[in-house]
C-alpha positions as CSV (number, residue, x, y, z in Angstrom):
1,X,108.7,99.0,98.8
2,X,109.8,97.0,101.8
3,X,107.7,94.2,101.5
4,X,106.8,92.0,98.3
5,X,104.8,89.1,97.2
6,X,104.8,86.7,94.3
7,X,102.8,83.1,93.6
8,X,103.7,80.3,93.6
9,X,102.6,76.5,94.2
10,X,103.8,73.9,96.0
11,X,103.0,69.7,95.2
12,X,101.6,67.4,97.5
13,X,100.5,64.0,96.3
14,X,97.9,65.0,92.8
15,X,97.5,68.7,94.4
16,X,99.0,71.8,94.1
17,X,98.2,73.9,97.1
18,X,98.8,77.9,96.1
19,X,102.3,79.1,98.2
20,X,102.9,82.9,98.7
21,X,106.5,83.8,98.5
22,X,106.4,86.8,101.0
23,X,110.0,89.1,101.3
24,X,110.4,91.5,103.8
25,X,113.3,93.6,104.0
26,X,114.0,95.4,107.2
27,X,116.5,97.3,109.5
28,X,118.9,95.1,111.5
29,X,122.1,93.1,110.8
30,X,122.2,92.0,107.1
31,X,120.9,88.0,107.0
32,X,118.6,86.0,104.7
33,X,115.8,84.0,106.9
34,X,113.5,81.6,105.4
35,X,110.6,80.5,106.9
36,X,107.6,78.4,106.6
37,X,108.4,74.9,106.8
38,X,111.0,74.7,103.6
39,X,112.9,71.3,102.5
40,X,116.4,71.5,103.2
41,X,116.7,72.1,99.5
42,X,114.9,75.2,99.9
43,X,116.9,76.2,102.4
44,X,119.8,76.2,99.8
45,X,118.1,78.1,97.5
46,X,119.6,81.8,99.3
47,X,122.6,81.1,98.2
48,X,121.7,80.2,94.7
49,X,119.6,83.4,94.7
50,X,121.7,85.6,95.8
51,X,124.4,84.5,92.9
52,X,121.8,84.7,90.2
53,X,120.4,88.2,91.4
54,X,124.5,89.6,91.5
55,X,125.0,87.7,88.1
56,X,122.3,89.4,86.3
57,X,123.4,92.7,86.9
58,X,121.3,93.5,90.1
59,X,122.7,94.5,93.5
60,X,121.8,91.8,96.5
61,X,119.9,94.4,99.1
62,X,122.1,94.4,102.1
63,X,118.8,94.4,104.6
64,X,117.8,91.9,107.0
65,X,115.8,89.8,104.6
66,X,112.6,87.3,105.6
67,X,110.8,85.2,103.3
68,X,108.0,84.2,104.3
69,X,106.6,80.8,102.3
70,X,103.0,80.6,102.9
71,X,100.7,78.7,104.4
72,X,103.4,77.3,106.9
73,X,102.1,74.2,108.1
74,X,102.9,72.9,103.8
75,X,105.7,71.3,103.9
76,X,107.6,73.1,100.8
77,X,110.4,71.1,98.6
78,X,112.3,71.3,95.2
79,X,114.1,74.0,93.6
80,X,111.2,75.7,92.0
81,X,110.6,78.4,94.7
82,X,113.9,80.0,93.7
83,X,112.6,82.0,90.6
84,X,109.7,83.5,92.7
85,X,112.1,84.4,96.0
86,X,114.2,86.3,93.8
87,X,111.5,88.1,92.1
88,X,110.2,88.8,95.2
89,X,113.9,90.4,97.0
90,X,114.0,92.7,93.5
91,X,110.6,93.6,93.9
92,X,111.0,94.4,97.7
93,X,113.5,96.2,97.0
94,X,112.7,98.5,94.1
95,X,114.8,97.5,91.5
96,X,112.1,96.5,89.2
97,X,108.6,97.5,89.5
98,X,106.2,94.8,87.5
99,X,103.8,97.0,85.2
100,X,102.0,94.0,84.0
101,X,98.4,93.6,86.0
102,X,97.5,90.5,85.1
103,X,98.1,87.5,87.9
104,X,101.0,85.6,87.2
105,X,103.0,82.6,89.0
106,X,106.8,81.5,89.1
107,X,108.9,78.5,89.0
108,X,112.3,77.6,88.3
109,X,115.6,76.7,89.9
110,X,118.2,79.1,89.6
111,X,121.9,78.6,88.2
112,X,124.2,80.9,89.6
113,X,125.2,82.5,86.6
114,X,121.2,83.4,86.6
115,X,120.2,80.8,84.3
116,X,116.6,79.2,85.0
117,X,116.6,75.5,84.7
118,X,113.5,73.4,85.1
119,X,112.1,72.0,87.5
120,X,109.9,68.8,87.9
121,X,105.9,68.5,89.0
122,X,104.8,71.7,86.6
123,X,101.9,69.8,85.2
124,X,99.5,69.5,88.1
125,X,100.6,72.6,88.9
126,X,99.3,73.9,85.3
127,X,96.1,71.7,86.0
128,X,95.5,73.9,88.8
129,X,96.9,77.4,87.2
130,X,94.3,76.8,84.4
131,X,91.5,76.9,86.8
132,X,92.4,80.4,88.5
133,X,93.6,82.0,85.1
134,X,96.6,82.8,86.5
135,X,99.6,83.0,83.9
136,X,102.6,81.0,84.4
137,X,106.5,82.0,83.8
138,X,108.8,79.1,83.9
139,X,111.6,77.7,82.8
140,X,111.8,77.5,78.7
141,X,111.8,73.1,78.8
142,X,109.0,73.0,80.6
143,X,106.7,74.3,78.5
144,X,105.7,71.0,76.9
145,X,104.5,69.4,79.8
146,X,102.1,72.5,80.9
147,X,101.0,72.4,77.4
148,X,99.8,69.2,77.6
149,X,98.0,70.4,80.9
150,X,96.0,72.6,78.8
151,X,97.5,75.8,79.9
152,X,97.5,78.5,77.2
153,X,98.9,81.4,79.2
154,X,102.5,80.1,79.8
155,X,105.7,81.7,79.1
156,X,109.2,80.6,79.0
157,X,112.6,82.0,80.2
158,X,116.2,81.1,80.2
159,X,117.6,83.5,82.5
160,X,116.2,85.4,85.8
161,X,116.9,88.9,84.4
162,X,114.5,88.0,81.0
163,X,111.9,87.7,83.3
164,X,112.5,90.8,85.3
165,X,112.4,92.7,82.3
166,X,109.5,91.3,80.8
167,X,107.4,91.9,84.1
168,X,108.5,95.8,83.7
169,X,107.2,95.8,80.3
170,X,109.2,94.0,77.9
171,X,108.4,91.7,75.0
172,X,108.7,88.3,76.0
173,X,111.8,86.3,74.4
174,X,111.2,83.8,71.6
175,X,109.0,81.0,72.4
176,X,109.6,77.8,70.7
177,X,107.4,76.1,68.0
178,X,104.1,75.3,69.3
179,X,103.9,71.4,70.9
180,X,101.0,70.5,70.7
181,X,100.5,69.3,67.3
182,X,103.6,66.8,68.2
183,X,101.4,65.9,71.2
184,X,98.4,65.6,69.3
185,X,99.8,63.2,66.6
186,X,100.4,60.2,68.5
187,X,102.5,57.6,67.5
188,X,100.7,54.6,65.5
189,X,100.2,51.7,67.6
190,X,101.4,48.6,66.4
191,X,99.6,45.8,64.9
192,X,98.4,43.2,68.2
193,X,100.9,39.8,68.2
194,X,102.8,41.0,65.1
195,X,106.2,39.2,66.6
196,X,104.5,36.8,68.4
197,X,104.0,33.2,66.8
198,X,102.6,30.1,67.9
199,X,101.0,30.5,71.9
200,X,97.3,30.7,70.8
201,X,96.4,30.0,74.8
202,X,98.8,33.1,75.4
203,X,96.9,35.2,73.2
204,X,93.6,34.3,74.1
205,X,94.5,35.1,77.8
206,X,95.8,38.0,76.9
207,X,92.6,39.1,75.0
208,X,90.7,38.5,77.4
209,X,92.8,40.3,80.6
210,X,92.9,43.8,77.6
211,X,88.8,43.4,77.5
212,X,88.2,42.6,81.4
213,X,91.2,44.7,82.7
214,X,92.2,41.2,84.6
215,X,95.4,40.3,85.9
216,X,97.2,37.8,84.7
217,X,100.4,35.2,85.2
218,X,102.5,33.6,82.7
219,X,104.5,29.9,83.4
220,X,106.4,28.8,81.1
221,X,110.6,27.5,80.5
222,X,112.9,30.6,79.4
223,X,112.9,31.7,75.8
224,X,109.1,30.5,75.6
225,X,108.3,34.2,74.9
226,X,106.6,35.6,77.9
227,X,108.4,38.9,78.5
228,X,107.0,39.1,74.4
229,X,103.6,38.5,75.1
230,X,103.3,40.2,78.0
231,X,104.7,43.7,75.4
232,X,101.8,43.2,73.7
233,X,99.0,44.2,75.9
234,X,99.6,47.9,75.7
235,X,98.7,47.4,71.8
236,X,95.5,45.5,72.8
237,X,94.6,48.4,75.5
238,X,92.2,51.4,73.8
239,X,93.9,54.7,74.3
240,X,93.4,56.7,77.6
241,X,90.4,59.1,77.9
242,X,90.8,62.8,78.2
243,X,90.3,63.1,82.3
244,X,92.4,59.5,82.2
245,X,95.6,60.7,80.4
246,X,95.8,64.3,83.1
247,X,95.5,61.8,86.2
248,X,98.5,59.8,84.5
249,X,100.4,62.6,83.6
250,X,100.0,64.0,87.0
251,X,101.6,61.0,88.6
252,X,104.6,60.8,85.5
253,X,105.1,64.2,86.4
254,X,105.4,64.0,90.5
255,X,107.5,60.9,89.8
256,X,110.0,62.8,87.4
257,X,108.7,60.5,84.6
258,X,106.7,62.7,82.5
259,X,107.1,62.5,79.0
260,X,104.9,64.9,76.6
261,X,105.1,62.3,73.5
262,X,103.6,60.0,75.4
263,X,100.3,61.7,76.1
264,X,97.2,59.6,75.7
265,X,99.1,56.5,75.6
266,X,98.8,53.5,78.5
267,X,102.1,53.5,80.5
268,X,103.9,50.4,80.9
269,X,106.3,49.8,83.7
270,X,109.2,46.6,84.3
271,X,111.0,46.7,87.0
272,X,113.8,44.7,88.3
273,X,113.4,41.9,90.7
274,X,115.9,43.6,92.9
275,X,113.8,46.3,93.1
276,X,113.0,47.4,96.9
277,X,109.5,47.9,98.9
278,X,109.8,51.5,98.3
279,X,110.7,51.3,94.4
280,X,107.6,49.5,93.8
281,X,105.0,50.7,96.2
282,X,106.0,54.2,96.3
283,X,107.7,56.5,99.7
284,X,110.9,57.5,100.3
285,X,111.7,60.9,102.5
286,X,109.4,62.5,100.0
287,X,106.7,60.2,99.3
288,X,107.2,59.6,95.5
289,X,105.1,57.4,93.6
290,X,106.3,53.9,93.3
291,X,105.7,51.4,90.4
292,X,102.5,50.5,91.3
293,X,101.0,54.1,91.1
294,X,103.6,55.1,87.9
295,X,101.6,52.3,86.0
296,X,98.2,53.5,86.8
297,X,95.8,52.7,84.4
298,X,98.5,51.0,82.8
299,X,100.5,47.7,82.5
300,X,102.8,46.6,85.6
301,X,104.9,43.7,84.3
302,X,106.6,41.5,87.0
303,X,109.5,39.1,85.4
304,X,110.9,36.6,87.3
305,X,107.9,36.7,90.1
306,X,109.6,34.6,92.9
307,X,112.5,36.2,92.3
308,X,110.8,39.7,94.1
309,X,111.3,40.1,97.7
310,X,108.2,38.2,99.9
311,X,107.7,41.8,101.4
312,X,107.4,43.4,97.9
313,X,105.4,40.6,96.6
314,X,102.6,40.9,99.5
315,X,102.3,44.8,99.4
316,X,101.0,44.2,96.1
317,X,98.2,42.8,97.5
318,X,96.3,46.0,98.5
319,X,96.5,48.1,95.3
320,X,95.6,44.6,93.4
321,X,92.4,44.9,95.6
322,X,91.8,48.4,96.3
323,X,93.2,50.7,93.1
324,X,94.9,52.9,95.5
325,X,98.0,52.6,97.6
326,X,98.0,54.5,101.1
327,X,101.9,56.1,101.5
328,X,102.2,56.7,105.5
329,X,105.7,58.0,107.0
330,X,106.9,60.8,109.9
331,X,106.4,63.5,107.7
332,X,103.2,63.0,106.0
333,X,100.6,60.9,104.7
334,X,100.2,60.7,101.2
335,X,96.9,58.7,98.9
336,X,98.1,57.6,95.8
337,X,96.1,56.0,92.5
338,X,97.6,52.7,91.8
339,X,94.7,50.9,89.1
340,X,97.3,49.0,87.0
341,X,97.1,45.4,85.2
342,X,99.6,43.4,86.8
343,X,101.0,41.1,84.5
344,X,103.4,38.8,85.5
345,X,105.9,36.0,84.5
346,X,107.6,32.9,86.3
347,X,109.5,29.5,85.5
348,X,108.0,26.3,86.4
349,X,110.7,25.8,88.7
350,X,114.2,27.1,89.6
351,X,116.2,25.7,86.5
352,X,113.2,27.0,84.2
353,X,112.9,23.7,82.3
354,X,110.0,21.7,84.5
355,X,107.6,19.4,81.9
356,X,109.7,20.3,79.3
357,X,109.7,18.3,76.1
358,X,113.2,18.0,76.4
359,X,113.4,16.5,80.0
360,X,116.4,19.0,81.1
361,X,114.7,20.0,84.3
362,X,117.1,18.0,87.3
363,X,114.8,20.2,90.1
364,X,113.9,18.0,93.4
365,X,109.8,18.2,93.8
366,X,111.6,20.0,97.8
367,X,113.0,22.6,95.3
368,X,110.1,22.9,93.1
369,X,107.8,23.4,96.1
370,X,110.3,25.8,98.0
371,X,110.2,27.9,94.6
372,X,106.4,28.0,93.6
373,X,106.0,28.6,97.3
374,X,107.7,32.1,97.5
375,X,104.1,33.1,95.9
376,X,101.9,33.7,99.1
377,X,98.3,31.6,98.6
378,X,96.6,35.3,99.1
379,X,98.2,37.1,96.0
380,X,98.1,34.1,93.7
381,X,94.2,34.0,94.5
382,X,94.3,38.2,93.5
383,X,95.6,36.6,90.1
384,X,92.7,36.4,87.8
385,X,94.6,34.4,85.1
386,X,97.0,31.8,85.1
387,X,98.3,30.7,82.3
388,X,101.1,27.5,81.0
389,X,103.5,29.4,78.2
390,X,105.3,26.1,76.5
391,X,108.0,26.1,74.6
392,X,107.1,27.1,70.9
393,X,107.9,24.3,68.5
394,X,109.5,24.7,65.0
395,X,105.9,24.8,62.9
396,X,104.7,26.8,65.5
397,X,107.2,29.8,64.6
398,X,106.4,28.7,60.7
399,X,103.2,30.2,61.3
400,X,101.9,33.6,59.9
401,X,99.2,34.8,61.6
402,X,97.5,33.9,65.0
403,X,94.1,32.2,65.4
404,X,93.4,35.7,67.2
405,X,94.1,37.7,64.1
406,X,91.3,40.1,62.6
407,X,89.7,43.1,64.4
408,X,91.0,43.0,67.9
409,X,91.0,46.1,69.0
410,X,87.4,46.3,67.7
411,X,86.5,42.8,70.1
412,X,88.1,44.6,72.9
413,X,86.1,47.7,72.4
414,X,82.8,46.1,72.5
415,X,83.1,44.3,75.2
416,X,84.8,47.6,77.3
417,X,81.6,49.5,76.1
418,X,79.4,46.9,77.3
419,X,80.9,46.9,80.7
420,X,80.6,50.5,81.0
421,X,76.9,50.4,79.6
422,X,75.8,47.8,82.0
423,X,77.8,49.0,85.3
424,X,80.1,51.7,84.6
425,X,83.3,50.2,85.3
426,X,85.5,47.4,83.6
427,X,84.8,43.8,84.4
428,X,87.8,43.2,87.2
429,X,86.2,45.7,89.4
430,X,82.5,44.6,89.8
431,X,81.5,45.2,93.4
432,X,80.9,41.7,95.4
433,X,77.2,43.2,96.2
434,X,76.4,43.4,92.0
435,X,78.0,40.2,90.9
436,X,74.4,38.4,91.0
437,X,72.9,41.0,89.0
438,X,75.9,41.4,86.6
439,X,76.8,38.1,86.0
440,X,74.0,36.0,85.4
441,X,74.7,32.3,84.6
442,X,72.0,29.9,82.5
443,X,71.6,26.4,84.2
444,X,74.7,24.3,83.0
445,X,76.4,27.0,84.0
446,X,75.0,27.4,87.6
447,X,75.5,23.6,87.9
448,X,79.5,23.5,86.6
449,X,79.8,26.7,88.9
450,X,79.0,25.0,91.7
451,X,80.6,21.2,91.1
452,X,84.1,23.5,90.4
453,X,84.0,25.8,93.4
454,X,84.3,22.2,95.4
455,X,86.7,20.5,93.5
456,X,88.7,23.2,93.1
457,X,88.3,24.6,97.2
458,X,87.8,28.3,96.0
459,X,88.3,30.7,98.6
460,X,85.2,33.2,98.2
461,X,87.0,35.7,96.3
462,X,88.7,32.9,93.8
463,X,84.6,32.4,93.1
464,X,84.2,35.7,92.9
465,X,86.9,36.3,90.4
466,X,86.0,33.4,88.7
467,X,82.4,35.0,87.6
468,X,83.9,38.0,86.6
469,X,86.3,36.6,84.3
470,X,83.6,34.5,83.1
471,X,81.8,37.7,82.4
472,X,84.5,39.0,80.3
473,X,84.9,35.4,78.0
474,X,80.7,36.1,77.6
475,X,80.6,39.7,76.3
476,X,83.8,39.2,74.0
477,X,81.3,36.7,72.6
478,X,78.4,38.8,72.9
479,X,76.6,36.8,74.8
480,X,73.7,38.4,77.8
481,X,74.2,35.3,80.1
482,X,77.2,32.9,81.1
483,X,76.9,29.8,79.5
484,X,78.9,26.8,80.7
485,X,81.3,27.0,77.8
486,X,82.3,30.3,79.0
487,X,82.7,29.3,82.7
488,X,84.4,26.4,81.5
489,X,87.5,28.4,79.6
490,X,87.5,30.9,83.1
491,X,88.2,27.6,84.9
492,X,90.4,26.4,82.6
493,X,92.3,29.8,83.0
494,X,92.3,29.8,86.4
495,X,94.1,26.1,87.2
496,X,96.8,26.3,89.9
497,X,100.1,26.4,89.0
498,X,101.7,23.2,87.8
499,X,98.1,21.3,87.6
500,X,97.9,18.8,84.5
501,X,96.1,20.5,81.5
């Protein structure tokens, strides 16, 4: 058999487009051409297989050989085509005939002594597997992420010749204890605020960004606990859905971050204020993910705000909007889901210790503008809540429990389900058009709405953001209509930075 064929599938952004590995072995000068648009790390991959095929006790065919990696207009990258060009050279050339019928695709990278070693990306590949029935043979470690995918027909390897032989007929090797029991028994959240004591404004913010999925910025001096607080929101967030948890896997896994223990759970990303445009909005030479899409429908916390790059800090402004982040380069353009909570956290002013009890704070009001104004006026006005983190006192950190202690999680959940009941999404998204209809006030309310959107010069979308959040502060108290009480604490939460309380 001169010419062979074996499946595979490539990743691009959250699909994974079917590749067939075509080998060809024909008369001519012995060489090793691959074609159809391979990464240069493909390109490496003959010399890897032709060391793992000699290693394993085959002979390399001494042929003019021509793989073929098709469609050729998809761009093709990793090391995960090795397994499958190998498989398809022994096939081509006779040295193993597969006897199993059934359809089947291949990854791994190859070691040279033969050894398969896993590659990244499997899960949406598995995702997509599952829906042709096609089995999968891989690379033993990753069989707990395409379990997770809901993939039953996976089988894992350590070495290229095990699979050879099990495609002619063999029993497959040992396959390790089943994973998804570990998967299934996620780990106990812990109790909301346990650590936290004293910052009752804090916690009520808080609250109410886990109910309305708003975003949300702390100010306070160093050590006033913010990086603390801002921990707790994955404990006040409900666990992802079913269809929720595969498109955050899917991302974790084409970003190399996929972690099977994790499943169902909320991720929550901190980078460092050094990090670059790229790091945080995703790109690169091959379009990964960034931060902003790594935390989808998650927590992104930002410490040390003004600290970021200005660049950074304003390419946050179309995710914060949108829910998606648009990745264009040379080589491609790529749509990635980027619906994360931004949470972030700031000093008053460059020495940290501005209004301070303790009067430390030496700052110039020159300095203290120059540092507040690294914050563009458009992304603080994307900020839904603001809010002043003081320095606990001494009976504050006496205290046991928070004014906010009792059923939390069971607040949050009512007032999610009630969003979804009346509009099918969480609070923070409400389209401009349905705000009216959503968010109906009661007179007072009406009456402080308007008096504050003057005195306060709200841009249209502070107003807009304003309703919403007073939407949120109404069904966490159960309430059909705002009432001016409820507008009143969205105002109070939405005071520019520095104002007096």
């Amino acid at each position: 058999m001169a010419v062979a064929e074996v499946l595979s599938r490539a990743q691009h952004g959250l699909s994974a487009p079917l590749v067939h590995v075509e080998v060809h072995l024909g008369a001519g000068l012995p060489g090793f051409s691959l074609v159809g648009l391979p990464a240069p790390v493909v390109r490496e991959s003959r010399e890897r297989v032709r060391a793992a095929i000699l290693n394993s006790g085959y002979e390399f065919p001494v042929s003019r050989i021509t793989v073929n990696l098709a469609p050729v207009e998809l761009y093709k990258e990793g090391g995960r085509f090795d397994l499958p060009i190998a498989l398809a050279v022994l096939l081509a050339s006779g040295q193993i005939r597969a006897t199993r019928r059934d359809p089947f695709e291949c990854y791994g990278e190859l070691g040279l002594s033969g050894e398969l070693k896993p590659v990244s990306g499997l899960f949406l590949a598995a995702v997509y597997a599952a829906g042709t029935g096609s089995a999968l043979l891989l690379p033993t470690p990753n069989l707990a992420e395409v379990a997770t995918a809901g993939h039953s027909r996976s089988t894992g390897f350590g070495f290229l010749r095990e699979v050879c032989e099990y495609l002619q007929g063999a029993a497959a090797p040992a396959q390790p204890a089943s994973v998804t029991a570990a998967i299934e028994s996620i780990t106990e959240q812990k109790k909301p605020f346990e650590q936290v004591k004293g910052q009752w404004r804090a916690k009520r913010a808080l609250l109410i960004a886990a109910a309305g999925g708003h975003s949300m910025l702390m100010v306070g001096p160093p050590g006033s606990g913010k990086t603390l607080l801002a921990g707790q929101l994955p404990t006040l967030l409900p666990k992802l859905s079913a269809s929720e948890a595969i498109e955050v896997a899917s991302v974790a896994s084409i970003g190399g971050a996929f972690d099977a223990s994790r499943w169902s759970q909320r991720p929550f990303r901190a980078p460092h204020h050094s990090a670059s445009a790229s790091a945080i909005i995703g790109g690169g030479p091959r379009l990964l993910p960034g931060e902003v899409s790594l935390a989808h429908r998650g927590v992104l916390f930002l410490d040390e705000l003004p600290e970021f790059e200005r660049r950074v800090l304003e390419a946050l402004r179309e995710p914060l909007e949108s829910g998606v982040v648009t990745l264009a380069r040379a080589n491609g353009r790529l749509e990635l889901p980027a619906a994360f909570q931004l949470i972030a956290a700031m000093n008053p002013c460059p020495c940290g210790y501005l209004g301070d009890e303790s009067g430390s704070c030496r700052c110039t009001p020159r300095r203290v503008a120059k540092y507040c104004g690294r914050l563009s006026g458009p992304l603080l006005d994307r900020i839904d809540l603001r809010v002043e983190v003081p320095r606990p006192l001494f009976a504050d950190m006496q205290q046991q429990d928070s004014p906010e202690t009792g059923d939390i999680g069971g607040l949050i959940t009512k007032a999610r389900a009630l969003q979804m009941e009346r509009g099918g999404r969480l609070n923070c998204g409400i389209p401009v058009q349905r705000l009216a209809g959503d968010c109906p006030l009661d007179a007072a309310a009406l009456r402080l709405y308007q008096r504050s959107a003057d005195q306060l010069r709200l841009s249209g979308r502070g107003m807009h953001r304003l309703l919403r959040v007073s939407r949120t502060i109404a069904d966490l108290a159960g309430a059909d209509r705002i009432a001016a009480e409820h507008l009143a604490e969205a105002i109070q939460l939405r005071r520019p930075i520095g104002a007096p309380s």
